[in-house]
N, C-alpha and C positions, 0 to 999 in steps of 0.2 A: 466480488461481493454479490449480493442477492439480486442487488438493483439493476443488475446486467439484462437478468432474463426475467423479472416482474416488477411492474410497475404497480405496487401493494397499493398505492393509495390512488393513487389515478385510474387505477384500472375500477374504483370504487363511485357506483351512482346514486349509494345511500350514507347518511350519518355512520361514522366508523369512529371508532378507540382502538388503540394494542399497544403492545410492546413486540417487539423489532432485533435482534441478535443476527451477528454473523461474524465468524472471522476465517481467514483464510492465508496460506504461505503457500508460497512455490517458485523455485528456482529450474535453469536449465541448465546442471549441471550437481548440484547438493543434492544428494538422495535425503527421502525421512528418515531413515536408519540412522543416516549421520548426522540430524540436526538435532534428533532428540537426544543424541549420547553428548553432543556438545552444550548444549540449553538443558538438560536434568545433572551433567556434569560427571557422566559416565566414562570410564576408563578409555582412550582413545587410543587403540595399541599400534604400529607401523602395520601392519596389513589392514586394517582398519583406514587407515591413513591413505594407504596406496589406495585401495580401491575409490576412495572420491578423487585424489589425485588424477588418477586415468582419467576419469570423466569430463575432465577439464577443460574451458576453450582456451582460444585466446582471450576474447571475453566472454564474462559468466556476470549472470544478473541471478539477486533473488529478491523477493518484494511479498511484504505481507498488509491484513489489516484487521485491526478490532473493530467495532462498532456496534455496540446497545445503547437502547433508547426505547422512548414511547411516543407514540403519531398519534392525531385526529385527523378527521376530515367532516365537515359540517353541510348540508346544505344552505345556502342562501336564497331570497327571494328572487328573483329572473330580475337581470336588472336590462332596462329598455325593450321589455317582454320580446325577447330574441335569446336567448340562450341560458339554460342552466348555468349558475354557476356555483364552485362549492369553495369554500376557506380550508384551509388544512393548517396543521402545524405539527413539530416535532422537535424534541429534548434529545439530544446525541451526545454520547462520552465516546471521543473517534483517536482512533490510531493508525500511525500508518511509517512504517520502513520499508528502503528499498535500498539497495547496494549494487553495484558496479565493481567488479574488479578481476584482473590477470590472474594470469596461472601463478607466475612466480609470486603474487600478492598472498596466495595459497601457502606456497611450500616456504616460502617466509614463515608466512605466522604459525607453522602446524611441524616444517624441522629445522629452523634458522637457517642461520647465513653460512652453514659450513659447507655446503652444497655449494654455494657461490664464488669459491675460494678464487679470486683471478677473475673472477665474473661481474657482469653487470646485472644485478636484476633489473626487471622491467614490470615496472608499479604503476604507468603511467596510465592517464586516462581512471585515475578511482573515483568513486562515487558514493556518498553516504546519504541519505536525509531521514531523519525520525523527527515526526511530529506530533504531537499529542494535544488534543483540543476540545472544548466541550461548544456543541453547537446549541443554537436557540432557532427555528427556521418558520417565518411564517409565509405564508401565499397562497394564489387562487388557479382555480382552472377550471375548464369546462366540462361539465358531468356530463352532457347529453351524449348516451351512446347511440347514434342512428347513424346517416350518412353526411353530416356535418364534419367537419374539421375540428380537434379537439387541441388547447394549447393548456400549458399550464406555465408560470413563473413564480421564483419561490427566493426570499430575501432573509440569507440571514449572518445572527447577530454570534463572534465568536471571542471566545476567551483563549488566551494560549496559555497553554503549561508548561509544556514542555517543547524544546526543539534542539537539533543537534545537525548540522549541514558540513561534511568536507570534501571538497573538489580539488584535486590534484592533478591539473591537466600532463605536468611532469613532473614525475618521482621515478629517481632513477638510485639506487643503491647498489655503491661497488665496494668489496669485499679484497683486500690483496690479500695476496695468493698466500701468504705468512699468516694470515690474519691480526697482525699488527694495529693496523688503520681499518676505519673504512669510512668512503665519501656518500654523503646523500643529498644530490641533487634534485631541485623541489621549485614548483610553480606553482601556490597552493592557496585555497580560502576557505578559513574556518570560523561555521558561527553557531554559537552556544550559548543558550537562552539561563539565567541566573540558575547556580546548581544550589545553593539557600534554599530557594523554593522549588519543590516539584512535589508530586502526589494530587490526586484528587483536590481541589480546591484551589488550590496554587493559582495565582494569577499573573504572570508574566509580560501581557499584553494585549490585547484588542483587535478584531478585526471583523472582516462583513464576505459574503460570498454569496453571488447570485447561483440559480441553480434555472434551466429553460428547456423547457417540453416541447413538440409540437407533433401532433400525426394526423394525417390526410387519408381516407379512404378511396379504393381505388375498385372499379370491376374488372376480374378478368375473367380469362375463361376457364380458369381453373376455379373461381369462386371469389367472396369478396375479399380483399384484403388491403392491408394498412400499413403505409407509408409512416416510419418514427422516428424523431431526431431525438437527441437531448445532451444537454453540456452541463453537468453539474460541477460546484467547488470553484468556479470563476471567482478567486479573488484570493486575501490577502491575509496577513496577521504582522503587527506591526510591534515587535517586544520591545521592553524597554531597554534603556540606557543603560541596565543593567548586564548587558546580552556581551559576550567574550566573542572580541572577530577577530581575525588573523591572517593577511595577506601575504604571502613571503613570496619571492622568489631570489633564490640564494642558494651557496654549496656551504655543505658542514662538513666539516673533517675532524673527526674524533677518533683517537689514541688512545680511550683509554688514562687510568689511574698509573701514578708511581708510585710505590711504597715501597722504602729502604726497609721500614723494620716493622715487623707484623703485630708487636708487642704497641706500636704508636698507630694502629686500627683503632679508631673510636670518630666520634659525630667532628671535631676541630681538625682531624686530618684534611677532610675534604674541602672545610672554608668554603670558599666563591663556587667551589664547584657540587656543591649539594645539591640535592634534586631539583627542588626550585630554582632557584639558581641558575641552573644549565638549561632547565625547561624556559626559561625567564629569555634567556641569552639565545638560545635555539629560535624560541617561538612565543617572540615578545606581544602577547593581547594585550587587544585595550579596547574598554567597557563602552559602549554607544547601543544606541537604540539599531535595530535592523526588524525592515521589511521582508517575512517571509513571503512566498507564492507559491499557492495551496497547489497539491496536485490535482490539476484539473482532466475530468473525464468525459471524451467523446463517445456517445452509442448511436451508432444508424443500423435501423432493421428495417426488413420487408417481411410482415405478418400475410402467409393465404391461409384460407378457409377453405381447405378441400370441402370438407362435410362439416356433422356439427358433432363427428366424434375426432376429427384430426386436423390438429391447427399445424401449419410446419412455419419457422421463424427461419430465417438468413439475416448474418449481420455483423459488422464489425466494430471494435472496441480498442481505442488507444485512452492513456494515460500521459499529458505533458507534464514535464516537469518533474518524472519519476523514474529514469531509467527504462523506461518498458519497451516493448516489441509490439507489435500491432498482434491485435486477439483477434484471429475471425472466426465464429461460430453457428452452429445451427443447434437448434432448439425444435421437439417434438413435444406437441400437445394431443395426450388422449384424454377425452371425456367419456369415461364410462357410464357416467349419470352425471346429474345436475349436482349430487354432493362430492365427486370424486372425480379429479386430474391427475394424470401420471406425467410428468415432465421428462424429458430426457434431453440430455443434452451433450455436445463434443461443439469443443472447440483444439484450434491448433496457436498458440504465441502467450504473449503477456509476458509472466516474468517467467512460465517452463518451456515446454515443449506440446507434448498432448495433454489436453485437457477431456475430461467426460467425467458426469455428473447424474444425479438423479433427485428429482422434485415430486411428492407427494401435497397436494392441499385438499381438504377434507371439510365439506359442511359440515360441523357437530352438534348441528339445534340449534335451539334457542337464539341464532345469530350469531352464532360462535365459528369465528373460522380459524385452520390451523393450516401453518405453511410450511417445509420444514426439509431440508436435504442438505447436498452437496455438491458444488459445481467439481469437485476434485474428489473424488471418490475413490482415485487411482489411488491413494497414497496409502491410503489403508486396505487393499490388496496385495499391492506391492508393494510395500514401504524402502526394498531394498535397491528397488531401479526405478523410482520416480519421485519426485520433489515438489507434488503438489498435494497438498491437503488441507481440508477445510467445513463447513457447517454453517447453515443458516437456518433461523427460524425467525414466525411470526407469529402473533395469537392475539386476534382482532374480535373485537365485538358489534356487528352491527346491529343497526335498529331502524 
């Protein structure tokens, strides 16, 4: 996301408005080529097939995220005439999936079980979580840019829509060699938030998440620079009673239908064993409230000030509770004037492999600022041997 490498509001020492966009996917192993032919519902043909195949680890992660809205940020009076301090708030409609899963989790879902014939696949260790949420976020921080220490904390208010979690520490699926049978063994937890409601507005459930800043400046002898923490998304959403969970740990063994006479094929053939039914019997939910935990995000950098045309950024970036890799990245600031920044940026982890990007912000008059790139830029270069793509903008008004 954008918030990685600018702190749009923080980094603000006057009264500010905008609206806020960005979203972003990338895996370390699905190229773009093949995610768009699978999500637009493009012809998927066995050489097609093979070539994400090859790519594959043992584990393969992919992780994405939406996110618009509109931000403020206000000055206040100095409270205990020691420190600026400013109010901010923010309106978010948020998304966010990440997945986990094996190679054979692959050639399962993309050429069945006939490959497996006599085999075990090996499913274990999967991972799903989709969340969808509209945030409300208010809080304060300190504007004064000089050589003080600047903190900022931010409390907010969340509705849940939607959510979807499955964790299958083992799912083992054997196939006989006839293909007769086959066994699926399974250690597994599933929770799914009421499927009645979902879409914009939908209200599913309640929750709150603190979000915390802090940076220290420091002299060195390369120039001045800035020590920064921050931990955003600390906390929870709590859906209701309404919410489908499903803990099994069990083997199933299915054979398969009998049918003596193909003329007595119709809906009473199957009785107890209709779809429900067998889904019912397989993987019997039952409806309770569940506690999600949002994905929470750590960033630590160290900002120098060579000059005051080139800022250089180090830092690293994990995600708990999302499947992720540790992201470490660097960040290049050029000031060519006071109305023009060129950002650039590489990083290496997260949910791909290499990561590089590029940041334009633009003073437009009248207090108009414009912010706008890509931390994954690779993907639309190459779309065919990289798996990261993505887009942010901002478009603020100060005063």
């Amino acid at each position: 996301m954008a918030s990685i490498f600018d702190q749009e509001i923080l980094g603000s020492t006057k009264t500010r408005i905008g609206i806020s966009g960005d979203y972003d996917i990338n895996s370390n192993t699905i190229t773009n080529s093949f995610l768009k032919k699978f999500y637009t519902g493009g012809y998927i043909d066995n050489e097609f097939k093979k070539s994400a195949s090859d790519r594959l680890k043992n584990s393969n992660r992919i992780g994405g995220n939406v996110n618009v809205g509109v931000y403020g940020s206000f000055k206040l009076n100095s409270i205990n005439n020691s420190k600026e301090i400013s109010l901010f708030f923010a309106v978010k409609d948020r998304t966010h999936i990440d997945a986990q899963f094996s190679r054979d989790f692959f050639n399962i879902g993309f050429y069945g079980n006939s490959k497996f014939a006599g085999k075990t696949a090996d499913l274990n260790d999967f991972s799903l979580n989709f969340i969808r949420y509209q945030q409300l976020q208010i809080g304060v921080f300190s504007s004064k840019l000089d050589s003080a220490a600047r903190w900022g904390i931010g409390i907010s208010f969340l509705n849940g829509e939607q959510y979807l979690s499955v964790l299958a520490k083992k799912a083992e699926l054997y196939t006989s060699e006839d293909g007769q049978y086959i066994d699926f063994t399974t250690d597994m937890f599933i929770a799914k938030s009421d499927s009645a409601k979902n879409g914009l507005g939908a209200v599913n459930g309640f929750g709150s998440s603190v979000d915390l800043f802090f940076e220290a400046p420091f002299k060195t002898r390369m120039g001045n620079s800035y020590l920064r923490l921050s931990v955003s998304d600390i906390g929870f959403i709590n859906f209701n009673k309404k919410t489908l969970t499903l803990e099994q740990d069990s083997i199933f063994h299915f054979t398969g239908f009998q049918i003596n006479n193909f003329s007595d094929l119709h809906d009473s053939t199957f009785g107890a064993k209709s779809k429900d039914s067998i889904l019912n019997a397989v993987a019997p939910f039952k409806k309770q409230s569940f506690s999600a935990t949002l994905p929470a995000v750590l960033d630590f950098n160290f900002e120098t000030h060579f000059s005051k045309y080139f800022h250089l950024t180090e830092g690293f970036r994990y995600v708990f509770n999302g499947n992720y890799s540790l992201l470490v990245y660097l960040k290049s600031n050029f000031y060519f004037n006071p109305k023009f920044i060129l950002s650039l940026t590489l990083g290496y982890g997260g949910y791909g492999n290499l990561n590089y990007g590029i940041g334009l912000k633009a003073n437009l008059g009248n207090g108009f600022l414009i912010y706008a790139g890509s931390n994954n830029i690779e993907g639309y270069i190459s779309p065919k041997n990289t798996g990261g793509q993505g887009v942010f903008f901002s478009l603020g008004k100060q005063f």
